[in-house]
N, C-alpha and C positions, 0 to 999 in steps of 0.2 A: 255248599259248593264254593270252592277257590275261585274268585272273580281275577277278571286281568286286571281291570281299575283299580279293584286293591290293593295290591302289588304295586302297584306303578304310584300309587297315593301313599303307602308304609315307604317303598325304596323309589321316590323321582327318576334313580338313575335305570331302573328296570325299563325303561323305554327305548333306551338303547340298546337295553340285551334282549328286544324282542324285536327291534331292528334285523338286528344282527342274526339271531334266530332266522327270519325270514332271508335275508340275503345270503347267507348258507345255504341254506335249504333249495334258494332258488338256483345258485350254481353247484347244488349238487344235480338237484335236475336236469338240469340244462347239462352238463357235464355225462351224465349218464345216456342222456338221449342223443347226445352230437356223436358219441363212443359203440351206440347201441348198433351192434350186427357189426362193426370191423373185426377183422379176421389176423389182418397179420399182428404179428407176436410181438415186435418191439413196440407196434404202437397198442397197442391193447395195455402194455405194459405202462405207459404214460397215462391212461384214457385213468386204469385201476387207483396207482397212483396218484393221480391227481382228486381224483373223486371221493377217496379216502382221507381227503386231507378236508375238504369243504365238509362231508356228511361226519369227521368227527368234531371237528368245529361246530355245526349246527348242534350236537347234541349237547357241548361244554356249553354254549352260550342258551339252550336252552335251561339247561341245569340251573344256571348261574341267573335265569328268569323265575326260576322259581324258588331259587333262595337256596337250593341243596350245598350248590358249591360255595357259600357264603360262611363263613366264618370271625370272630372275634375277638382281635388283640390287642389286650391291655400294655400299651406302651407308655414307659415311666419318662413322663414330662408330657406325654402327646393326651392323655386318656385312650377310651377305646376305639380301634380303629376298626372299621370294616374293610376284610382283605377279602378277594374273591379266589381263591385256593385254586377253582375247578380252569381259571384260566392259562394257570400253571401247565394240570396237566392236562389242558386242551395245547398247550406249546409243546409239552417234553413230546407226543406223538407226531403232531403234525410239522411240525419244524423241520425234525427230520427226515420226514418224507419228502419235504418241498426241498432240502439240500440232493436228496436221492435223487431228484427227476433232473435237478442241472446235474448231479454226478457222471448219472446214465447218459445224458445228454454229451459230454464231455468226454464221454466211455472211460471214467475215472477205473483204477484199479480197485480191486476187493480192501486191499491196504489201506489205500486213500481214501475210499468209502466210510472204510469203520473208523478212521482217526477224526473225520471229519462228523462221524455221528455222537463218536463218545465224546469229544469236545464239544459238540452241542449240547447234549443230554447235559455235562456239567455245568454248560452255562445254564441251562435253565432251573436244575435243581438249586445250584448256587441263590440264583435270583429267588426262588421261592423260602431257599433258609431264611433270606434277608427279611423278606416280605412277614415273616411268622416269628420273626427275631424282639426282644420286649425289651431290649437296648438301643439308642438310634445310633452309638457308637457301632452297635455288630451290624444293623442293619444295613449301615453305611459301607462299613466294609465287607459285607456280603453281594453290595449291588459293585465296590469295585472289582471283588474279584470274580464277579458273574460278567460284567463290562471287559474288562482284559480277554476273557474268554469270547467274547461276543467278536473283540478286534481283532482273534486270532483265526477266529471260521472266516470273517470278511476277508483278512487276509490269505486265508488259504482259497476264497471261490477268487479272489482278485490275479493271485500268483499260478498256482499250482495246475488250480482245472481250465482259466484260461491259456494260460502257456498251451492245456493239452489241445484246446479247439483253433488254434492258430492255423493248424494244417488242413483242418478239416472244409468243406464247401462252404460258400457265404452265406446259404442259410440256413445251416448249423450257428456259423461262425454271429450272426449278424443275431438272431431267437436269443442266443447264451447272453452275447454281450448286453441286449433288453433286460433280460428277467436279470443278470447279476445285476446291473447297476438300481434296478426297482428295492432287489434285496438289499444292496448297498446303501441304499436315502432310506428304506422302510424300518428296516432295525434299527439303525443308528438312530432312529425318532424315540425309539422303546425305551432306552433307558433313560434318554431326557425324559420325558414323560414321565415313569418310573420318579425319577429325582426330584422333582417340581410338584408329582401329587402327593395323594396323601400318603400313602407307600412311603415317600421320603421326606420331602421339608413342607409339604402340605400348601405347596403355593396355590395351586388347586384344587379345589373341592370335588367330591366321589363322582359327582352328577357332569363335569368336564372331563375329568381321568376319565371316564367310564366312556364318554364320546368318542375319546380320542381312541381309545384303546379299539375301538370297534370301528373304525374308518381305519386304523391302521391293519387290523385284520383283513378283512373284508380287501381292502385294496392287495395285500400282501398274501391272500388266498385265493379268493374267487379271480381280483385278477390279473394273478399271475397266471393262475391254471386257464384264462381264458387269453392269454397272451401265447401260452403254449402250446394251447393244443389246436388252435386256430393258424398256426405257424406251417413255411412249408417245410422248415426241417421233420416237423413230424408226420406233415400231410402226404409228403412229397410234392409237384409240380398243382397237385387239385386242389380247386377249393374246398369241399366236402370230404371226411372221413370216408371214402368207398370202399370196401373191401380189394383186396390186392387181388390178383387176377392170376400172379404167380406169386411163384413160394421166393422173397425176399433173398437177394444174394450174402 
């Protein structure tokens, strides 16, 4: 039988991906139970959304506890490095769902929606060729043209979807401008990070990258989702998710 000690004695930095497991886990919980029995439809719609993004996170970082999403690249000059693959695509899903919930938030267009999602999808694929790249010539230029793409999303939730909540009540207006500016300071950490560990010029060792990377999560998941759905643009005037009492205008 698979011990957790072991684990955590073979990879040190597995203690942060069982952190992180559990801090998932617990705002999936939580997320589901504050959600559980609301009726109206745009908020149900956030409650889904946001709960999908924490419970698919929980299960990348449990992956990534047990060594599944773990992988091995011989980089020429560096030796082998350990990359963690499944955090990749624990980003390429859930990323985009946390841009959806300010989209909707925003009442961004179907347009704006999907420019805004296939521009992420490519930063993160991008980021991941780097990550699996056995050049630190391609690496490097993998992480800038993943980084330009990354300037272009901040740029568009900065311009585009704020311009759109300008009109709308202060808290709409006051929720958006919170959760952008969190995604604003929270990403922009990722690729420093990314660059400084071992992924890139290896200034940090797996057992820090791996801390950091899971405080950046965890803050830029559980919460955000616990910024938003605690809001009263979503709750309206109540403290509590109550079911709505009429059918929403």
């Amino acid at each position: 039988m698979l011990q957790a000690g072991g684990i955590i004695g073979e990879r040190p930095e597995a203690i942060w991906l069982a952190l992180g497991t559990a801090m998932m886990l617990l705002g999936t919980v939580y997320f589901v139970a504050r959600g559980w029995g609301v009726k109206d439809p745009k908020q149900q719609e956030f409650y889904v959304i946001t709960t999908m993004i924490t419970g698919i996170a929980s299960a990348a970082y449990l992956s990534m506890f047990f060594g599944f999403g773990l992988t091995e690249v011989e980089v020429a000059g560096r030796g082998v490095l350990d990359i963690y693959w499944a955090r990749y695509a624990d980003w390429l899903f859930t990323t985009p769902l946390l841009l959806l919930d300010l989209a909707l938030l925003a009442k961004a267009s179907r347009v704006e929606i999907s420019a805004l999602i296939i521009l992420d999808a490519f930063m993160i694929i991008t980021g991941l060729v780097g990550a699996l790249s056995k050049q630190m010539t391609f690496r490097y230029t993998w992480w800038f043209i993943s980084t330009v793409a990354m300037i272009l999303v901040l740029y568009f939730l900065y311009s585009v979807l704020t311009a759109r909540v300008q009109e709308m009540d202060d808290d709409v207006k006051g929720t958006f401008t919170t959760l952008r500016n969190l995604v604003l300071v929270l990403w922009t950490l990722y690729p420093i990070l990314w660059i400084v560990g071992t992924e890139g010029a290896g200034v940090v060792n797996l057992y820090v990258e791996t801390l950091g990377f899971m405080v950046l999560d965890v803050l830029a998941k559980v919460g955000f989702g616990f910024i938003l759905l605690r809001s009263r643009a979503i709750l309206g005037e109540t403290e509590a998710p109550e079911p709505s009492a009429e059918p929403a205008d």
